[in-house]
N, C-alpha and C positions, 0 to 999 in steps of 0.2 A: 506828342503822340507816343501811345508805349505799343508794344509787340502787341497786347489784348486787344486792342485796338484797330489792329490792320491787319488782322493774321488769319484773317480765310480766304483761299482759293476760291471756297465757295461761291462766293458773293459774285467772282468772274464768271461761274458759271449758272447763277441764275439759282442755286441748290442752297437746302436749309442752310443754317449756321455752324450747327454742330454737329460734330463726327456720327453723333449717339440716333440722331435722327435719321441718318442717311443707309445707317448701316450700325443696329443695337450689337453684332459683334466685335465693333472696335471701340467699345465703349470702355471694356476691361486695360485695352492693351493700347490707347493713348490718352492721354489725359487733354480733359477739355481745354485747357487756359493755361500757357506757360507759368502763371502764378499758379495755379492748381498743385503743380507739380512738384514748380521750385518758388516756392513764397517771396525767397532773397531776391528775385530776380525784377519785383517790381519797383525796388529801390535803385537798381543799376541802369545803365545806358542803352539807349532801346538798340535792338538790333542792328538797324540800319546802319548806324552812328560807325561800327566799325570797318565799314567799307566806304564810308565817303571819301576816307583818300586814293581808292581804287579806281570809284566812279569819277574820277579827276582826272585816270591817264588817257595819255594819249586814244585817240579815237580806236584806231588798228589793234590797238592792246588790248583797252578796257575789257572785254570780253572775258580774257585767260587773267586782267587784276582781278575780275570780280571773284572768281572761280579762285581763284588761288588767297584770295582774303576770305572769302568764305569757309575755303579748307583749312585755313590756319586756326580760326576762332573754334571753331569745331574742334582740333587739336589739344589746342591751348586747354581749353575749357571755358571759355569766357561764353563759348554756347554749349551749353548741358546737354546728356541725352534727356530725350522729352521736350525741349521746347518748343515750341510750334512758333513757326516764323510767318511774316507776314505776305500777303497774297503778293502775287507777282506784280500784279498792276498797283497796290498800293506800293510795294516798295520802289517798282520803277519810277513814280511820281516822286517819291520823298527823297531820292538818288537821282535824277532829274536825267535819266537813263530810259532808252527801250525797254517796252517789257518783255522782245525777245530775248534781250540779253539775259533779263530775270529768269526767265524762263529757262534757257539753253543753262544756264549756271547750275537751275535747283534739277534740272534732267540730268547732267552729267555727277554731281556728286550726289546723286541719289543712284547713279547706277555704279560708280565708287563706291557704296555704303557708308558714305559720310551722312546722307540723308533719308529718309523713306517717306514713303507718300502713300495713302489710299485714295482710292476713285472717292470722289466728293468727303473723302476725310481730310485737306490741306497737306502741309508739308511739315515733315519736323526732323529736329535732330535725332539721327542713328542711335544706337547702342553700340554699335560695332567698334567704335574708337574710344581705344581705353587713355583718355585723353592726359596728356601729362608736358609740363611747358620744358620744350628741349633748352640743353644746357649744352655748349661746348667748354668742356672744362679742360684747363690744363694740366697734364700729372708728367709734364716734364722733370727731371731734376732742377731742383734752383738750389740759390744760394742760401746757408741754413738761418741769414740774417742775424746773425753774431756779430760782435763790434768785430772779430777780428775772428776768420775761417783760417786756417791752415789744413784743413780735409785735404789728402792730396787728390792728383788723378785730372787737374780740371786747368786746361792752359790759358794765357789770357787772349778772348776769342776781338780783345779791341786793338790786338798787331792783324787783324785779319788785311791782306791786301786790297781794299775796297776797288780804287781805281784802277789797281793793276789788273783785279778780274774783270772788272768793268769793260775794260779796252780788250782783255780777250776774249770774251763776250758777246762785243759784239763783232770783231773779227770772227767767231765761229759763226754766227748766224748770218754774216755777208756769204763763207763760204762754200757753207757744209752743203754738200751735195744735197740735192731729195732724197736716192735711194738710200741714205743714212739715215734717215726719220723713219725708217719700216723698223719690224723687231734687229733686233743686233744679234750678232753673235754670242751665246751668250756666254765666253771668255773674254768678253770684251771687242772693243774695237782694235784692229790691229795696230793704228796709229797711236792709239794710247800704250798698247801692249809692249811696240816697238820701243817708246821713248820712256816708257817706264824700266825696258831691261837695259838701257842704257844707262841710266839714271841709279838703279838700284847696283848693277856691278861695278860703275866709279864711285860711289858713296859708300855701299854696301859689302862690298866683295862678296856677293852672289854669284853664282853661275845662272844666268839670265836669259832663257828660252825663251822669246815673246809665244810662241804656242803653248807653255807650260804653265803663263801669266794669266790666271782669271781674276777679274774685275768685280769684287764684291762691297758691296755696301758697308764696311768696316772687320775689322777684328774681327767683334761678336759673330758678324754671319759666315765668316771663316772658319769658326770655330764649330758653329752647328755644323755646316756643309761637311767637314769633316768627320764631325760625331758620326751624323749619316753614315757618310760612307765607309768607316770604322765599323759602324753596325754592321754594315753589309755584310762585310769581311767578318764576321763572327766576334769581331771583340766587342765583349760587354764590359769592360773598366777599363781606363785610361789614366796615370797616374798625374800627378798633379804637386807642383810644388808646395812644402809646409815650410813657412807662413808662403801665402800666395793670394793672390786674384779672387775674390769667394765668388766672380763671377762664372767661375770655368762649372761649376757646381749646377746651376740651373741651364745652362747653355749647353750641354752636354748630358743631362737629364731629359732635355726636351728633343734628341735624338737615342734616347735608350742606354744613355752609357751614362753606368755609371764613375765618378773618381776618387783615386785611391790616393793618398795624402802619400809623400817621400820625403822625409825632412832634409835640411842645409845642411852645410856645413861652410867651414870657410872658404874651399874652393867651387860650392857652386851644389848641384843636385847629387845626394851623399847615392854613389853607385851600388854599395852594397845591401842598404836597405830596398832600392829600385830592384834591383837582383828577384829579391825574398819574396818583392811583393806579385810576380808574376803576371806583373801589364807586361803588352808587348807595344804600347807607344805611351808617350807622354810630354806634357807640357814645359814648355822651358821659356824663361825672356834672360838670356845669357847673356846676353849684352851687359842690362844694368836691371839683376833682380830685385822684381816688386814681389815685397818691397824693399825688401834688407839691402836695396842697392850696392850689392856686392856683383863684378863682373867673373863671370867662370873663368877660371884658370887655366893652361892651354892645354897642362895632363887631366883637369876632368873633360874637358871638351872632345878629348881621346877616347876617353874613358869611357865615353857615355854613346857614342858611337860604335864605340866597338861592341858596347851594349847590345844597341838596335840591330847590329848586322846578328850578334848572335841569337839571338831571338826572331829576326824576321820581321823587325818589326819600326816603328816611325819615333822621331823625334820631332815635337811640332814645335816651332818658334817662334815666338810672340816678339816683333821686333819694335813693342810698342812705342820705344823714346830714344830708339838706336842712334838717333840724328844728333842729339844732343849730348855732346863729351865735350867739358869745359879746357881742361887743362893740358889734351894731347889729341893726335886725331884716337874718332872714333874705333874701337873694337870690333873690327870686322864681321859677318855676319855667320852663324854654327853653319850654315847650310853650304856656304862655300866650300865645305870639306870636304862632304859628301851629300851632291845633291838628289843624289837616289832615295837617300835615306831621313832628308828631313825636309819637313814642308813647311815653308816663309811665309809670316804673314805682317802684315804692314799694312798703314792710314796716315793721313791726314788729319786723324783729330789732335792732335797734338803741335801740328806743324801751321795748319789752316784753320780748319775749326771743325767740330764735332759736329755741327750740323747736316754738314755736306755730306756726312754719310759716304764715303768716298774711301775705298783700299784697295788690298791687291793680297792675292793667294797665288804663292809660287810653289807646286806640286813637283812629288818627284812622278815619273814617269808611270810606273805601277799603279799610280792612284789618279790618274790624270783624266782616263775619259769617264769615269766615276764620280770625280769630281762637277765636270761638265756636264754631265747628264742633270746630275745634284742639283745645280744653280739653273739648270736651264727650267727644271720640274718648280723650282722655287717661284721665280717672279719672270721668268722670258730672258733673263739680261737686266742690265743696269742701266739708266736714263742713258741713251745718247745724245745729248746736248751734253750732260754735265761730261760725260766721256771725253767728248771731241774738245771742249774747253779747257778742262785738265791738261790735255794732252797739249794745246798750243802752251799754257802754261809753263808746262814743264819744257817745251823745248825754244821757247823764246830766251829763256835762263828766268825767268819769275819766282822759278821757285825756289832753286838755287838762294836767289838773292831774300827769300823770305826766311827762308831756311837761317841763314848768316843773322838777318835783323832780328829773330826769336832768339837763337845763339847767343848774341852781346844784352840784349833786355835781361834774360834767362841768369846768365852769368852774374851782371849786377847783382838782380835778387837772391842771388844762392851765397853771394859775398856779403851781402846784409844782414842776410838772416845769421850766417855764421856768424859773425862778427858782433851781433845784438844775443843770440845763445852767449857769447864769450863775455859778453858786458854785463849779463844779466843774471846767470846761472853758472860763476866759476866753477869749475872742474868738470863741466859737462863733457861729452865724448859724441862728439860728431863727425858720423859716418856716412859714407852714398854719396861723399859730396863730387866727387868726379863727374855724374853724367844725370841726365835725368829730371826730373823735376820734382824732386822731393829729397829730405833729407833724414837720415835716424839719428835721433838725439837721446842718449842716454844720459839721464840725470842723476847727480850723487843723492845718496840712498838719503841724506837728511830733507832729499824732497818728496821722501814716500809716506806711507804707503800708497801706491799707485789710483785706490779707486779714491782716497781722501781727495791725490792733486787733482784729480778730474773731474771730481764734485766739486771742488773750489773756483778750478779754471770754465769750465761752464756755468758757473753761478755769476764771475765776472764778465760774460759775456765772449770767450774765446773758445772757438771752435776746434778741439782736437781730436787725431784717433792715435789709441797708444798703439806697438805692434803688438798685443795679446791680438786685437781686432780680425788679424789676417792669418791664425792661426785658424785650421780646417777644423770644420766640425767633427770630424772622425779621426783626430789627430792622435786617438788612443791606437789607430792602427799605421802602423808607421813612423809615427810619432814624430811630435814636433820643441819636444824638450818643455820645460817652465823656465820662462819671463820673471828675471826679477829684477825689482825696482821699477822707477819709471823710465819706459821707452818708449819714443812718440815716434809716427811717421808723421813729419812737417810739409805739407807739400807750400809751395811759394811762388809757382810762376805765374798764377792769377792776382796776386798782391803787387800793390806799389812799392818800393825801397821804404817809404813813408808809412805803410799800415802795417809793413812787416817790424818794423824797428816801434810802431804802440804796440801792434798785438804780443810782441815779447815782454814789452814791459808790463803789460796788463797782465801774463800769464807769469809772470816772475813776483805781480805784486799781490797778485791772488794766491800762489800757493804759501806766502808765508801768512796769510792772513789779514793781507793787506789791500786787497784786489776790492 
């Protein structure tokens, strides 16, 4: 049986066949015969067909299956605008369904505008749906599917603590009170705020206010939240290391501020050009700069402070990979010096995983209920579950002890890869290698010129970025010097000991021609 077939209401109600006889005004504006209309349509599967898995469910259901398989076909497009569907009593038969359900179905998405109907003209598909088949697609970052990535930036997310979070997990959801699942504060939850400034002033040397502690969804939204509140304050540029982060660029764009490039030098952010440039705050990750993995020296750390006070003005600190220093403890954190004057930001994507979307913004005082206001306008607060779960985490020692297991992995691979540069590319110059998760490898010049090795090393299938890459688009102001030779930023702590020691050799057998 096809739609042509069973597709007049008419006939229920005892009225001609066609629209055109009942009423010569609807003759223009529906077409008599879903073939009329759409000709392809009488080769395809009658209407019905697409709801029999519907008219299968359960009895209580079926009603809102039919309704919601009807809406989707309509969607999709598998039913056209102009078809004209079959009477309610022939389709109830051939669905072996009531025909008030048929009924109740084509009344409710005909007052949706999924469908339209005239007195003795039947029933037909809408215009109204501009019908198109959804797609949930992914535009995550992945991996660029190179025999061998060294992209930095990306830690290896399979040390994640699966059972360790698991167990506190469910430990939180035995205990969390009810009035904890209403909105949070949106600084966070104070159990987490508490064990976090615990945590960050023995690891960190922080000065550790848990009321000074807001709880944001990573770096990045630290970063806007602060652009924000910068704007407030009348600053429209905020400087920004060269070579550095190209993400501070859009993330600070999309709170009205723009940034102004300061180039390096060997002890850290060059103060006299920051001077010239006339920001009155700016970005720093002091610890261990991305990328040129160099840690600030203790007179610019002076330096650059004495800056901010004289100006009025913030130093913001990116504590991206603080946790990570191989050979000695870690480099304490800039804000412990003066926590008036610089605002701490720190995550978990490098420690746990990126996905958790999970950090923390330590403000200084001046910028604090500004701040709070900021994140509260933003999203209400950050999940409380994942809150309260962090927070057992952290003070069970979990993460402590995750921290240490990334540390010894982290270490291996940072001794391999150097070790495979040293066996593969004599006289190379490998630097950054104290902390962090990436290394700078400068190549002797008989492996340039730099865009030749990068066309070769991508044509064998290895994934690099040289550091020209993380020089600012606007580095004509401030300037960020010229690169020469090849210099690569090698990140490694997402690689096995094993795919780092091919991808060198791959990328040592490509540049002479041999890859």
């Amino acid at each position: 049986m096809t739609a042509s077939e069973t597709n007049s209401d008419l006939e229920d109600a005892g009225s001609p066949a066609t629209a055109s006889e009942t009423d010569p005004d609807l003759e223009a504006a529906s077409p008599a015969t879903a073939s009329e209309a759409h000709p392809d349509l009488d080769s395809g599967s009658p209407a019905w067909e697409l709801l029999l898995p519907a008219a299968s469910a359960p009895a209580r259901a079926r009603g809102r299956s039919l309704q919601a398989a009807l809406r989707e076909a309509v969607r999709s497009g598998r039913l056209v605008p102009g078809t004209r569907l079959p009477s309610s009593r022939d389709l109830a038969a051939d669905l072996g369904v009531s025909r008030g359900l048929i009924t109740e179905a084509y009344e409710q998405l005909t007052a949706e505008g999924y469908l339209r109907s005239g007195r003795g003209a039947g029933t037909w598909v809408g215009d109204a749906v501009r019908a198109a088949r959804p797609r949930a697609r992914d535009r995550a970052p992945r991996s660029t599917g190179s025999r061998a990535d060294f992209v930095p930036g990306t830690p290896d997310v399979s040390l994640f603590p699966r059972a360790a979070w698991a167990a506190a997990q469910r430990g939180v959801l035995a205990e969390l009170p009810h009035h904890e699942l209403g909105y949070p504060d949106p600084r966070g939850l104070p159990r987490l705020r508490t064990a976090l400034a615990e945590l960050l002033a023995r690891r960190r040397g922080v000065v550790a206010d848990p009321e000074r502690i807001v709880i944001v969804s990573g770096v990045s939204q630290a970063t806007t939240v602060l652009g924000f509140v910068l704007h407030a304050r009348g600053m429209r540029e905020v400087g920004v290391e060269n070579p550095g982060s190209p993400q501070h660029d859009s993330l600070y764009a999309a709170a009205g501020v723009a940034t102004v490039p300061v180039p390096m030098d060997d002890e850290g952010l060059a103060v006299g050009p920051l001077r010239e440039s006339g920001v009155r705050s700016v970005v720093t990750t002091p610890a261990h700069q991305f990328p040129t993995g160099i840690a600030y020296s203790a007179r610019r750390r002076v330096e650059l402070l004495d800056w901010a006070r004289s100006v009025d003005g913030f130093v913001l600190e990116d504590d991206y990979d603080g946790d990570f220093r191989y050979d000695r403890a870690p480099v304490g954190a800039l804000q412990g010096l003066d926590p008036e004057r610089v605002a701490y930001a720190g995550s978990v994507s490098k420690s746990l995983a990126p996905g958790l979307r999970l950090g923390w913004l330590l403000v200084p005082e001046a910028l604090a209920e500004d701040v709070v206001e900021r994140k509260r306008t933003m999203d209400l607060g950050h999940p409380t579950l994942d809150q309260a779960l962090f927070a057992r985490f952290v003070e069970r020692g979990d993460y402590d002890r995750q921290l240490r297991r990334c540390q010894r992995a982290y270490r291996e691979r940072r001794d391999t890869l150097v070790a495979a540069l040293e066996e593969h590319f004599p006289g190379a110059e490998v630097t950054g290698i104290a902390a962090g998760l990436h290394v700078i490898a400068a190549l002797p010049e008989r492996y340039g010129p730099e865009e030749r090795f990068l066309t070769r090393v991508a044509a064998a299938g290895v994934a690099v970025r040289p550091l020209t890459d993380y020089a600012h688009a606007r580095a004509g102001r401030g300037g960020g010097g010229e690169q020469r030779g090849v210099r690569l930023v090698l990140g490694y702590a997402h690689l096995s000991p094993a795919r780092i020691r091919d991808g060198v050799r791959l990328m040592a057998g490509a540049s002479v021609g041999r890859g």
